[in-house]
C-alpha positions as CSV (number, residue, x, y, z in Angstrom):
1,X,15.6,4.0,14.1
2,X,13.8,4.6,10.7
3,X,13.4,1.0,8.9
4,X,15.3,2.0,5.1
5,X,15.6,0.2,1.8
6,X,18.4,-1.5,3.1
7,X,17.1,-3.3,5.8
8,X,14.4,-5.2,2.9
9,X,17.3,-6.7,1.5
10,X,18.6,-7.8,4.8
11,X,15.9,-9.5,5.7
12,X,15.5,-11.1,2.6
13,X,18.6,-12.5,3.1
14,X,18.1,-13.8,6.4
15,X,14.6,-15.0,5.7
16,X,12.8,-12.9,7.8
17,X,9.5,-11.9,6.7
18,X,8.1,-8.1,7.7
19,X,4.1,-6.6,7.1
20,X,3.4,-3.2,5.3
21,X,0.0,-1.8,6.2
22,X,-1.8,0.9,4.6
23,X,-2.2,4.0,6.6
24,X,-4.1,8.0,5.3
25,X,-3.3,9.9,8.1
26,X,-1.2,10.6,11.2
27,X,-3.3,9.3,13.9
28,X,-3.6,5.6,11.9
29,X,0.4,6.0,11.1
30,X,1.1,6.3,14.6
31,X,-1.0,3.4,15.4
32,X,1.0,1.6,12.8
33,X,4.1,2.6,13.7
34,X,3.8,1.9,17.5
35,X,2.5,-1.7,16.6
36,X,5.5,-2.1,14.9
37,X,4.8,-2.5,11.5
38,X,7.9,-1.8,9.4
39,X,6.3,-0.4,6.4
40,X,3.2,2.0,5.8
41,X,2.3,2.6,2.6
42,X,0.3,5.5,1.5
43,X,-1.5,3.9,-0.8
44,X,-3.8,5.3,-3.9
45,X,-6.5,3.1,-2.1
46,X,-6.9,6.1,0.4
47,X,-9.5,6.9,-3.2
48,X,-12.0,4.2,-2.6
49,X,-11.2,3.4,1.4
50,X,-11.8,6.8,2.4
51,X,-12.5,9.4,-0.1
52,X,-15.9,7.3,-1.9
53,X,-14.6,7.4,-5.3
54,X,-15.3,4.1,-7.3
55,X,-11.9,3.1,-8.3
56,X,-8.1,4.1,-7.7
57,X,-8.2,5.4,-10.9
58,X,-10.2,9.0,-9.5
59,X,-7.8,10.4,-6.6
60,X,-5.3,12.9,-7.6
61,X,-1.8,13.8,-7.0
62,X,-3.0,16.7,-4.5
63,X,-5.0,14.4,-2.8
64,X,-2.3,12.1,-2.1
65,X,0.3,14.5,-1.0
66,X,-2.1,15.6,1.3
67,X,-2.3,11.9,3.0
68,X,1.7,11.5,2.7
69,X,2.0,14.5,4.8
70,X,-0.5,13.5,7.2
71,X,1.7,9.9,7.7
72,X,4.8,11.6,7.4
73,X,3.4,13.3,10.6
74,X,2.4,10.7,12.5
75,X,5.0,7.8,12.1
76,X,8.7,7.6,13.5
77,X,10.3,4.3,12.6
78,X,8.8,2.6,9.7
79,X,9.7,3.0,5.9
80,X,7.3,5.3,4.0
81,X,5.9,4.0,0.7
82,X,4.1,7.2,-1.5
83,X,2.2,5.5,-4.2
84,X,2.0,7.3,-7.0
85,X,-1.6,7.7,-8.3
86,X,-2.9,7.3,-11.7
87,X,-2.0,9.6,-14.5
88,X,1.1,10.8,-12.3
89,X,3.7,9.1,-13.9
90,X,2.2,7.3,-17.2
91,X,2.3,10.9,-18.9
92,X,6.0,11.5,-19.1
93,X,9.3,10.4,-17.4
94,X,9.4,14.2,-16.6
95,X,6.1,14.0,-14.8
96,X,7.0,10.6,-12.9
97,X,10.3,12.6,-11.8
98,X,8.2,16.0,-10.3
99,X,5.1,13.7,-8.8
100,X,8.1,11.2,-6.8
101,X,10.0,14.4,-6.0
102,X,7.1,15.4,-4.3
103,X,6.1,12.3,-2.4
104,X,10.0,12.7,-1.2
105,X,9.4,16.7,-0.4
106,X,6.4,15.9,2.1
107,X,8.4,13.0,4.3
108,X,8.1,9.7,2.0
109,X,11.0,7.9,1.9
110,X,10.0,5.8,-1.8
111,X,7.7,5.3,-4.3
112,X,5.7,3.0,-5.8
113,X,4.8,2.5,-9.3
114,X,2.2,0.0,-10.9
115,X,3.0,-2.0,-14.0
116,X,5.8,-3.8,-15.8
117,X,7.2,-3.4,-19.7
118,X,9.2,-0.8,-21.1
119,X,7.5,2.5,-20.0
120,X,7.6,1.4,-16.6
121,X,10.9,0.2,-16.5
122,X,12.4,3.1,-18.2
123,X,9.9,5.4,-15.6
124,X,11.8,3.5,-12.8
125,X,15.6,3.7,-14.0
126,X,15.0,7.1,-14.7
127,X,13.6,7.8,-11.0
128,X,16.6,5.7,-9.6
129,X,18.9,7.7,-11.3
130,X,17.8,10.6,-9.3
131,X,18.1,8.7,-6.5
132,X,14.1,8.2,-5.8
133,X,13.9,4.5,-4.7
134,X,11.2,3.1,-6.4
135,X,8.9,0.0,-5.0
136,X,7.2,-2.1,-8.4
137,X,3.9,-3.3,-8.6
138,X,2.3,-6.3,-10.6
139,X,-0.1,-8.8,-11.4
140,X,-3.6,-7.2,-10.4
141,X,-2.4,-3.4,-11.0
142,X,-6.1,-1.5,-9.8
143,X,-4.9,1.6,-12.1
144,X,-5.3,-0.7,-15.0
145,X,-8.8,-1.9,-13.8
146,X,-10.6,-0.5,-17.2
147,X,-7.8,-2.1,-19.2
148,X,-7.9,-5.6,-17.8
149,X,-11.9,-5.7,-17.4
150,X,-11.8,-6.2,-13.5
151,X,-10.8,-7.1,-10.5
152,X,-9.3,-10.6,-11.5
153,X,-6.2,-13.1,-10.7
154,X,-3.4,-11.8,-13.1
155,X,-0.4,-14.1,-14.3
156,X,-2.4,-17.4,-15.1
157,X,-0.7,-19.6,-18.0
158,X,1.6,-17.7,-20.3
159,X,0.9,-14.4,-18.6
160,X,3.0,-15.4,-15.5
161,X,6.1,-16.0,-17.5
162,X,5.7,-11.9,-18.8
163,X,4.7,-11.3,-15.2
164,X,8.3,-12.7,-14.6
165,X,10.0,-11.4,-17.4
166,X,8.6,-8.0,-15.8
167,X,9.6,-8.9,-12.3
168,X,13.2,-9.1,-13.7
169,X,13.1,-6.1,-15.7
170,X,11.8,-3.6,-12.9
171,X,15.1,-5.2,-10.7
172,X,17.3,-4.8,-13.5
173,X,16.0,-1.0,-13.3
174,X,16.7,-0.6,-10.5
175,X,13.6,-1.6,-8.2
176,X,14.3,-2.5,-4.4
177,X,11.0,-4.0,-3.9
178,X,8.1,-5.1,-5.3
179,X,4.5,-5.7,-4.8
180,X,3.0,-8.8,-6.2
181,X,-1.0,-9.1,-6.4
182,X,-3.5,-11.5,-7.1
183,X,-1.3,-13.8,-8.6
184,X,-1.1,-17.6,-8.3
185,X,0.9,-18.8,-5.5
186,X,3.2,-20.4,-7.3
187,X,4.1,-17.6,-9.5
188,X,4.6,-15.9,-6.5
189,X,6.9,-18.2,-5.1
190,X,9.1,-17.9,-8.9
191,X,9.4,-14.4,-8.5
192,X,10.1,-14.4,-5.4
193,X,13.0,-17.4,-5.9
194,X,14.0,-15.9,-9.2
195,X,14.4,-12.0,-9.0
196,X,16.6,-10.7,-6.6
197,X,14.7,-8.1,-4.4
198,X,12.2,-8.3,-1.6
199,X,8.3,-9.2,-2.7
200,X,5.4,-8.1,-1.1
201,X,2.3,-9.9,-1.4
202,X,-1.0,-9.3,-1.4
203,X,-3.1,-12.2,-2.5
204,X,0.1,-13.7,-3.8
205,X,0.2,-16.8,-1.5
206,X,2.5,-17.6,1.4
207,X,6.1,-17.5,-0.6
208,X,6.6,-14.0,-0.8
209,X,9.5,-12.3,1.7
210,X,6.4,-9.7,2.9
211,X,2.9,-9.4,3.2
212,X,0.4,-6.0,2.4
213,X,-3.0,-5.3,3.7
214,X,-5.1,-2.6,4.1
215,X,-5.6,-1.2,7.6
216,X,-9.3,-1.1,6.9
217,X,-9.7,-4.3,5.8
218,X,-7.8,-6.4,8.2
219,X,-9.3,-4.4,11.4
220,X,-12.9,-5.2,9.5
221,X,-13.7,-1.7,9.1
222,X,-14.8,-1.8,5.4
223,X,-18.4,-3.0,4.6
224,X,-19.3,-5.8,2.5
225,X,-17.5,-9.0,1.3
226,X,-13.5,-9.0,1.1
227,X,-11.3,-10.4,-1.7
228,X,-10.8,-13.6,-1.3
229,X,-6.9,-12.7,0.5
230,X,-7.9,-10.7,2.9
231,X,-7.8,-12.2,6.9
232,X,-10.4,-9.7,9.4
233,X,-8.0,-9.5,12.5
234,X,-10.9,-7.6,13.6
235,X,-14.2,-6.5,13.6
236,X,-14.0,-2.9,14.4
237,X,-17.0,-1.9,12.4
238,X,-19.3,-3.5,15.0
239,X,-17.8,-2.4,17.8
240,X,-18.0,1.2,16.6
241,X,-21.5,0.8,16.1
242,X,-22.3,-0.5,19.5
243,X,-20.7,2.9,21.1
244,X,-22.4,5.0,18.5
245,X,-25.8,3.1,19.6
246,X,-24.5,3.3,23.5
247,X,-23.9,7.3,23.1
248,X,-26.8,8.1,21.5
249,X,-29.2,6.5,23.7
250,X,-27.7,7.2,26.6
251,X,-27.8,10.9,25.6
252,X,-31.5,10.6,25.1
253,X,-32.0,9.0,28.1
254,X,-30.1,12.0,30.3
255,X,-27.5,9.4,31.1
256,X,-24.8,11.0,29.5
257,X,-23.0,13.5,30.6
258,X,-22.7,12.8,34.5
259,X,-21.4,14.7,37.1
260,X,-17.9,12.7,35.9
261,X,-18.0,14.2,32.6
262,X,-18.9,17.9,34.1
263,X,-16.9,20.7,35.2
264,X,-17.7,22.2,38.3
């Protein structure tokens, strides 16, 4: 049975945590979904992850429905999270209503939005209305990378009471869920205490009713260092390389194909 909105909320109330993983295309859904992982999210990180642009900031609307179909595809059970990319709903609340509309039209079963204060919370209410469940975003919002100078912990000292004051106004809105990122611990505990729907944290510290990671990063496919909150379940890039170095030799040795791999 398909995980919905309403089964966040349950759990929240229960105290039972739940995982959302990444996932860009049907064959990495399915995986997801068969492992079962309640949430996939389609995230806007599909830009750097897979498609080699520099920042979140650079993949389009087109390119993302193109992804969300490709999940859509591949998953059964879990709850379908279409992030909307940069530019798609900062325009207009008109905009925000086609771009979710279309997330919904391919399979997607909610949004998700990055950022707090009025726009956003009007953006949301507006998408609720319509009856687009919307998922929030704050703290380290990657859209805003140019804006806040880099990849750093958000919500430090003053800035975590606005981060709250956000948190409450994206629930107020309307908002079933919400990701928290790179934020103190303790401010995500506060939110998650304080504001009455399901937090999902990434780099947010233990307190938060979910977790998020990125399928890449937790099966150690992506090169170089991870952020600080990331935990390598895996180290798939190795293993990858070894049977890449294992084919091609044994192809230029003549060991590969046999008679096994031959038709007769």
């Amino acid at each position: 049975m398909t995980v919905t909105i309403h089964d966040l909320a349950q759990w929240r109330a229960r105290g039972q945590k739940f995982a959302m993983v990444t996932a860009y295309d049907a064959l990495s859904a399915r995986i997801v979904d068969d492992a079962g992982i309640p949430l996939i999210l389609v995230g806007d990180s599909v830009s750097n992850v897979l498609l080699g642009y520099a920042t979140t900031v650079q993949v389009t609307m087109d390119e993302m429905l193109h992804h969300a179909r490709a999940v859509a595809r591949g998953s059964r059970d879990a709850l379908l999270v279409g992030d909307l990319p940069f530019g798609s709903y900062q325009t207009s609340v008109e905009d925000a209503i086609r771009n979710a509309s279309e997330f919904l039209r391919v399979g997607m079963h909610c949004v998700k939005l990055e950022g707090g204060g009025q726009p956003s919370i009007d953006v949301v209410r507006a998408l609720v209305d319509r009856g687009i469940p919307v998922m929030g975003h704050l703290g380290l919002t990657p859209q805003s990378v140019n804006a806040l100078g880099g990849y750093k912990v958000q919500g430090r000292g003053d800035a975590g009471e606005q981060l709250l004051a956000d948190a409450h106004g994206l629930a107020e809105a309307g908002a079933f869920s919400m990701v928290l990122e790179c934020v103190p611990a303790e401010l995500g505990r506060r939110v998650t205490d304080e504001v009455g729907v399901p937090t999902n944290g990434i780099g947010a510290g233990p307190h938060t009713d979910g977790q998020v990671l990125v399928l890449h990063d937790l099966l150690g496919l992506t090169p170089g260092p991870s952020p600080r909150f990331v935990k390598r379940y895996a180290d798939l890039a190795s293993k990858m390389s070894d049977a890449l170095q294992l084919f091609a030799k044994e192809v230029a040795e003549g060991a590969y194909p046999t008679d096994a791999q031959s038709y007769r």
